[in-house]
C-alpha positions as CSV (number, residue, x, y, z in Angstrom):
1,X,143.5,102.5,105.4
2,X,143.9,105.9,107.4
3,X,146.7,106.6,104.9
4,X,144.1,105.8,101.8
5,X,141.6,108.0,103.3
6,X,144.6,110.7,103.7
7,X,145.7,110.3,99.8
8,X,141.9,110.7,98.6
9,X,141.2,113.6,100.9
10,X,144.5,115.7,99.1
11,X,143.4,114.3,95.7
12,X,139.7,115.8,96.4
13,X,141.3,119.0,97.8
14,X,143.4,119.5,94.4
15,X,140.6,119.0,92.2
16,X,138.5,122.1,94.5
17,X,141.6,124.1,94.3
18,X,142.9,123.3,91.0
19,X,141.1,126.4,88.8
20,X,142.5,128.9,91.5
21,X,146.0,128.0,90.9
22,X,146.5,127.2,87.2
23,X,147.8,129.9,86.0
24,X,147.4,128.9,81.8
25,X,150.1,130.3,79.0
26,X,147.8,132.4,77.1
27,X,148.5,135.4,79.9
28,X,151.9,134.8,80.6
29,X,152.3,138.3,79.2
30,X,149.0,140.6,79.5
31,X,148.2,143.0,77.1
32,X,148.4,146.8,77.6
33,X,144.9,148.0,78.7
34,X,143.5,151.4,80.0
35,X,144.5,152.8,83.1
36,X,142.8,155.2,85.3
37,X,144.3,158.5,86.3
38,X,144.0,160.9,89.0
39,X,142.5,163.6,87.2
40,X,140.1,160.9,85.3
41,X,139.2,160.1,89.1
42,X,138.7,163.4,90.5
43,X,136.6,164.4,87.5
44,X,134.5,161.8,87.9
45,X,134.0,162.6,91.6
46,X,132.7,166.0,90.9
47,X,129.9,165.4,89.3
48,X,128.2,164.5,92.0
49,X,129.6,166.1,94.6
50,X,129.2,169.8,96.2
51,X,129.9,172.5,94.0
52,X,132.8,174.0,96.0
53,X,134.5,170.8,97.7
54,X,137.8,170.1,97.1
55,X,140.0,166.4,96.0
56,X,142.6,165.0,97.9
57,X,144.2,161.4,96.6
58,X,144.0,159.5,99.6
59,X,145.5,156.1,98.2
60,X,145.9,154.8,94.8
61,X,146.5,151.4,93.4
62,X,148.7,151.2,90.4
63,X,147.9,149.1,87.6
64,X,150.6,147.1,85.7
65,X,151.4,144.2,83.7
66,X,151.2,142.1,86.4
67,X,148.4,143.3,88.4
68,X,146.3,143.0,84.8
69,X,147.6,139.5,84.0
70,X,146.5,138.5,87.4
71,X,142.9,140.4,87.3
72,X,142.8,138.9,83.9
73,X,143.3,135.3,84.8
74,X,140.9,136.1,87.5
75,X,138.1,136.8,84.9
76,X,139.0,133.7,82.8
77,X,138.9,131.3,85.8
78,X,136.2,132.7,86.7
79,X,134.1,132.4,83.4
80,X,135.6,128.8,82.8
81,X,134.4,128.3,86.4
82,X,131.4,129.4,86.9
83,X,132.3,131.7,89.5
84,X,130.1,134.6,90.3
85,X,132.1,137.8,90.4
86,X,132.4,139.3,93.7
87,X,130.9,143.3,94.1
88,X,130.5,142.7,89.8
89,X,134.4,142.2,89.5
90,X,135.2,145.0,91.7
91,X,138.2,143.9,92.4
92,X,139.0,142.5,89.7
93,X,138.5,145.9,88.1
94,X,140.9,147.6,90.1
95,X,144.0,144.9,89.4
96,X,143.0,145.6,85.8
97,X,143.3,149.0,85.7
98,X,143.8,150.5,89.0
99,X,141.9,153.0,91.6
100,X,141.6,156.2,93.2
101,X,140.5,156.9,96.6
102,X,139.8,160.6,97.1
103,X,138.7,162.7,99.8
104,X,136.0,165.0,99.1
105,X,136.1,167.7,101.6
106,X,134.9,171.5,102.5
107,X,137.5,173.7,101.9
108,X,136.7,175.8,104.6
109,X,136.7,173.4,107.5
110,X,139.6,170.8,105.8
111,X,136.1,168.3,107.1
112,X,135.5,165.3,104.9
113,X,132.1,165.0,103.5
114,X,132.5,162.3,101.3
115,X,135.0,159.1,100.7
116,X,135.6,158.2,96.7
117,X,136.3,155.5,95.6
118,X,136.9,155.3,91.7
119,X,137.7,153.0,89.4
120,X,137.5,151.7,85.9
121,X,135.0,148.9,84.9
122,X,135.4,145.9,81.9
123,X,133.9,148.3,79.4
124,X,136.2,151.3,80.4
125,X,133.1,153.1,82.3
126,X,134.9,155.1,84.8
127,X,132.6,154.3,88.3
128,X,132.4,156.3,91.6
129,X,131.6,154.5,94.7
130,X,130.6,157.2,97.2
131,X,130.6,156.7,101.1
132,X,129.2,159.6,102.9
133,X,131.0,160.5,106.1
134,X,128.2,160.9,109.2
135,X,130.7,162.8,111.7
136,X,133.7,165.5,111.7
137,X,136.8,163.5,110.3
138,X,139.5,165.8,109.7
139,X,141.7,165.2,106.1
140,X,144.5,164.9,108.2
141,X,143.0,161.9,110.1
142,X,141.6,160.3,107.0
143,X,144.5,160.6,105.7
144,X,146.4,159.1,108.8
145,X,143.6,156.0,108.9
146,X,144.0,155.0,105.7
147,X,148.1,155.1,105.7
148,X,147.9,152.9,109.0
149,X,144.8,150.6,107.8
150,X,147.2,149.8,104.7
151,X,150.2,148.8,107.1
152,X,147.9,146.5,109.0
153,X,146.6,144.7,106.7
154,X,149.5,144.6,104.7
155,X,151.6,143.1,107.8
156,X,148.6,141.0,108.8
157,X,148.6,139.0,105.0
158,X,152.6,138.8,105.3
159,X,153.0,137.5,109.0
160,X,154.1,134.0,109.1
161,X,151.5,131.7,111.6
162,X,154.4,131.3,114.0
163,X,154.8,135.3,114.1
164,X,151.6,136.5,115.1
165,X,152.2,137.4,118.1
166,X,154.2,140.3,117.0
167,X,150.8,142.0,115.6
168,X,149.7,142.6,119.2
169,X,151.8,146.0,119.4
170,X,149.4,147.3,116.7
171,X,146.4,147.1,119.1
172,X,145.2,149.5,121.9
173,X,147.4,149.3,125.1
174,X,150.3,147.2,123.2
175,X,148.0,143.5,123.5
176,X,145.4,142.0,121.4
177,X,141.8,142.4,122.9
178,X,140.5,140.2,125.5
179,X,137.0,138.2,124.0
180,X,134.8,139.3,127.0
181,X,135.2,142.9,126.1
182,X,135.6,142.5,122.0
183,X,133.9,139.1,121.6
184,X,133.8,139.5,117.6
185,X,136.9,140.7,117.4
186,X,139.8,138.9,115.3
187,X,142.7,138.2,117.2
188,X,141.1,138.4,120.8
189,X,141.8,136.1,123.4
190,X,139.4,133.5,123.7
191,X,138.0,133.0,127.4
192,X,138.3,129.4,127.2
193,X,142.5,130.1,127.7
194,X,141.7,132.1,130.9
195,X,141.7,129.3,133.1
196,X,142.3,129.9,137.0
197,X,146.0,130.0,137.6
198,X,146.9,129.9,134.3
199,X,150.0,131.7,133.1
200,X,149.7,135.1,131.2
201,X,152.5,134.5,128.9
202,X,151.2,131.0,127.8
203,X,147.7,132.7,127.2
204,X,149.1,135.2,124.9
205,X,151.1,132.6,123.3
206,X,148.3,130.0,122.6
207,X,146.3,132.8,121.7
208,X,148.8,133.8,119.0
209,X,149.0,130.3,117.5
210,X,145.3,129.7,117.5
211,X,144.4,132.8,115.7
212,X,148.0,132.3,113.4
213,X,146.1,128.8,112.6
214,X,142.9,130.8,111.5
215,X,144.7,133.8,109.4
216,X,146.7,130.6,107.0
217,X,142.9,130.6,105.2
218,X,142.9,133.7,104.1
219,X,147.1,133.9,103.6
220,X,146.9,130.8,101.5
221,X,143.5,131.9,99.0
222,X,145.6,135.5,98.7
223,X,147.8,132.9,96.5
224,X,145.4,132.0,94.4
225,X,144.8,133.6,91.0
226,X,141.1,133.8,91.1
227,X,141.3,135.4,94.3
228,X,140.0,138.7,93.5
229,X,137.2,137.3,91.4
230,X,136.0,135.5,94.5
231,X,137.8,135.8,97.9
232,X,134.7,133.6,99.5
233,X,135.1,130.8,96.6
234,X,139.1,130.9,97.5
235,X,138.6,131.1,100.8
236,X,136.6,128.0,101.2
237,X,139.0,126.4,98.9
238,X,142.1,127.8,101.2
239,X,140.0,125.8,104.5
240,X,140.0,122.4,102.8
241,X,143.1,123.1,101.7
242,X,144.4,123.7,105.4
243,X,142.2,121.1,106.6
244,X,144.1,118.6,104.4
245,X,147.6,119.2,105.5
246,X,146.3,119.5,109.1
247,X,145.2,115.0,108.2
248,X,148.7,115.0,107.0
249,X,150.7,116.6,109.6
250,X,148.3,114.1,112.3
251,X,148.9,111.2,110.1
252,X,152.7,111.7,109.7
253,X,152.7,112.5,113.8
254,X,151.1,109.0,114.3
255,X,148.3,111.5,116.0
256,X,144.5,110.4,116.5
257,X,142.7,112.6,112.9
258,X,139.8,113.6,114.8
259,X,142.0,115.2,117.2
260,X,141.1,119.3,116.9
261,X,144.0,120.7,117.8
262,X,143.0,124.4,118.7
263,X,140.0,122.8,121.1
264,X,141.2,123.6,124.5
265,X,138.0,122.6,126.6
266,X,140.0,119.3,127.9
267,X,142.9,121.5,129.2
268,X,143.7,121.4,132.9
269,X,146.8,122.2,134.1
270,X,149.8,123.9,132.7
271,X,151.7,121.1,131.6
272,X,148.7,119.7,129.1
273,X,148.8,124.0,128.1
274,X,152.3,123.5,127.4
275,X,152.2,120.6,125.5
276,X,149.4,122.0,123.4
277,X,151.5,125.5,122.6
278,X,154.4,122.8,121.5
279,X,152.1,120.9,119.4
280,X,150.4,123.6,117.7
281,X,153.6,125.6,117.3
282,X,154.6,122.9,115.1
283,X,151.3,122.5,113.1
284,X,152.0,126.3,112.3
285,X,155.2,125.5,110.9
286,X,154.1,122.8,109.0
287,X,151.7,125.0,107.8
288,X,153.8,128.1,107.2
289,X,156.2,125.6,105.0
290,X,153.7,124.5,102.6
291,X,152.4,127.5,102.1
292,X,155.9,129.3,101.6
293,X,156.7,126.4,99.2
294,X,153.3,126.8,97.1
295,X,152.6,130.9,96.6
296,X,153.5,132.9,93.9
297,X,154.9,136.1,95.0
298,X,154.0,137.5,91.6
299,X,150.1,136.4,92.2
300,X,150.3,137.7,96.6
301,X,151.6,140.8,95.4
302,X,148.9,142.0,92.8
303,X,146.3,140.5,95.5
304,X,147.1,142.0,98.5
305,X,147.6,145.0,96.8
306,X,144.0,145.6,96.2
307,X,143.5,144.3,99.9
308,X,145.3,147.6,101.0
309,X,142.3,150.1,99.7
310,X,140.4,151.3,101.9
311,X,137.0,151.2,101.5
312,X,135.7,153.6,104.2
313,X,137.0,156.2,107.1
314,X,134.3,157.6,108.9
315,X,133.9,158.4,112.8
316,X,132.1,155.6,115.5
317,X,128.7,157.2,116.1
318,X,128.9,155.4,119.5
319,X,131.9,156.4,121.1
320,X,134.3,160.1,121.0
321,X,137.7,159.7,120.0
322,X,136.9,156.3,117.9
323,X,137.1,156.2,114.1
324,X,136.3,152.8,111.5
325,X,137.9,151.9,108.8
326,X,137.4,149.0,106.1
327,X,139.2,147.3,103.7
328,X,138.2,144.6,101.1
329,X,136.5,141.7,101.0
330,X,135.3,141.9,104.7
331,X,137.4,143.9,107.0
332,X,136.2,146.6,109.2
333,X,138.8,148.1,111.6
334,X,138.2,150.1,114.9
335,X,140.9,152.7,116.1
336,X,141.4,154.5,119.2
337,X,142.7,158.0,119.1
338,X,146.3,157.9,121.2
339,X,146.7,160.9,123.5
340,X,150.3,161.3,121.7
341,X,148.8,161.7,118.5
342,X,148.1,158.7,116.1
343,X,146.0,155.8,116.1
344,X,145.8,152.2,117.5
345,X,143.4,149.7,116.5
346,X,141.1,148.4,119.1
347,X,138.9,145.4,117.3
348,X,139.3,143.7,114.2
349,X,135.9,142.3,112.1
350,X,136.9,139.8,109.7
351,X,134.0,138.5,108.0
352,X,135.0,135.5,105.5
């Protein structure tokens, strides 16, 4: 019976996630459409902004055949679907016909006044979506933020579960943050691994895999077509998806389902902590395999491309020497100024 309820559950799943991944012939090859430029971009910027600022590209996302057969298939799905559009097909708009960010800043002081976003909509409106900056950020550091807040989130989306652990050398001090002192912060160790007498190394390591068990959601919707119409809608899609395979890989380990593997509480000594890292180690992998078995390249690539644009650099209000940064759908970044020059991030939003 278990393996019944295991062969309804995937059937179930496939029918959720079956409009994100059909892909359909009739855009196998998408027509040529508009594409913004830079000057487009910057003269759409000035009409609102101060009479003497000055434009600087900070980032810009290319449009191409395959970015617009993607943000096109993301539209149809979406219309066939019922889907609403998320931010009005924002981002769908961007894979269609790419974006600008610009810095507006005073010439005299190199100071950013205002962040730029612009892009084309459906009807070939050119829109400018402003974000005002409230303290002094230099073009050179906006310029810095949004260079490094691409990397990240461009090695975050292409770091296998098993890997994570290699994303700690991006944070503040060289390790991810610890949950009492960042407690809504992605990739911070959760207190319920500090246990007395418990092994740093198999902390960080458990940490990894637990939070390289969370990040597979939002790896595996980035392969989904409709993605950029709806990164919640994929999302959720991308969980019951993981959910699924996690029955399977139970099932197929002769494992008790309702087992949660990433619950800790029961944990008492090092050997149960060991046999956990083993065990989830291998749930990653099963993981990792299915989803390097299932994605597209052609539809991660458009999609985490659009994932790279930052949507804001501005300064924290709260603290000197700190600086945020966002990227789509639901990122917000915090970075620490290095006293050798450069950033590192600090704490890590992720709102899905």
């Amino acid at each position: 019976m278990k393996r019944v309820g295991v062969i309804v559950a995937i059937i179930n799943v496939a029918c959720l996630i079956m409009p994100f991944m059909r892909g359909g012939s009739s855009l196998a090859m998408a027509q040529e459409g508009p594409r913004l430029t830079a000057e487009q971009a910057i003269a759409a910027a000035r009409r609102k902004a101060k009479p003497d600022s000055s434009f600087t590209v900070l980032r810009e996302i290319v449009a191409n055949a395959d970015t617009r057969r993607i943000g096109d298939l993301a539209l149809e799905q979406a219309q066939a679907h019922k889907i609403e559009l998320y931010e009005n097909g924002f981002l769908t708009n961007i894979l269609r016909s790419g974006g600008f960010l610009l810095a507006e800043t005073n010439p005299r002081t190199n100071n950013v006044i205002t962040i730029h976003l612009v892009l084309l909509e459906a009807g070939g409106a050119v829109k400018d979506v402003q974000t005002e900056c409230h303290g002094v950020v230099k073009l050179a550091d906006a310029g810095e933020l949004v260079k490094d807040t691409a990397e990240l989130v461009k090695q975050m989306y292409s770091t296998p579960s098993t890997e994570v652990s290699s994303l700690a050398s991006r944070f503040y001090g060289g390790n991810f943050p610890e949950e009492d002192q960042f407690p809504d912060s992605s990739f911070a160790i959760p207190n319920f691994l500090r246990r007395p007498g418990a092994n740093p190394s198999e902390v960080r390591e458990a940490a990894a895999l637990f939070w390289g068990y969370a990040l597979w959601v939002p790896r595996y919707a980035l392969s989904m077509p409709a993605f950029a119409a709806s990164p919640d809608a994929a999302g959720n899609a991308a969980e019951k998806k993981r959910d699924t395979l996690k029955a399977e890989f139970l099932q197929s380990n002769n494992m008790d389902p309702k087992i949660y593997l990433v619950d800790f509480d029961y944990i008492q000594n090092e050997r149960q902590i060991q046999e956990r890292i083993e065990l989830l180690t291998r749930l990653d992998r099963f993981l990792e395999d299915s989803l390097r078995k299932e994605a597209d390249p052609a539809v991660v690539r458009p999609n985490l491309s659009i994932l790279t644009m930052p949507l804001r650099v501005d300064v924290d209000l709260t603290q000197e020497g700190q600086y945020v940064s966002t990227s789509p759908p639901k990122l917000l970044f915090l970075w620490h100024r290095l006293a050798t020059g450069g950033f590192a991030v600090k704490e890590i939003t992720w709102d899905w």
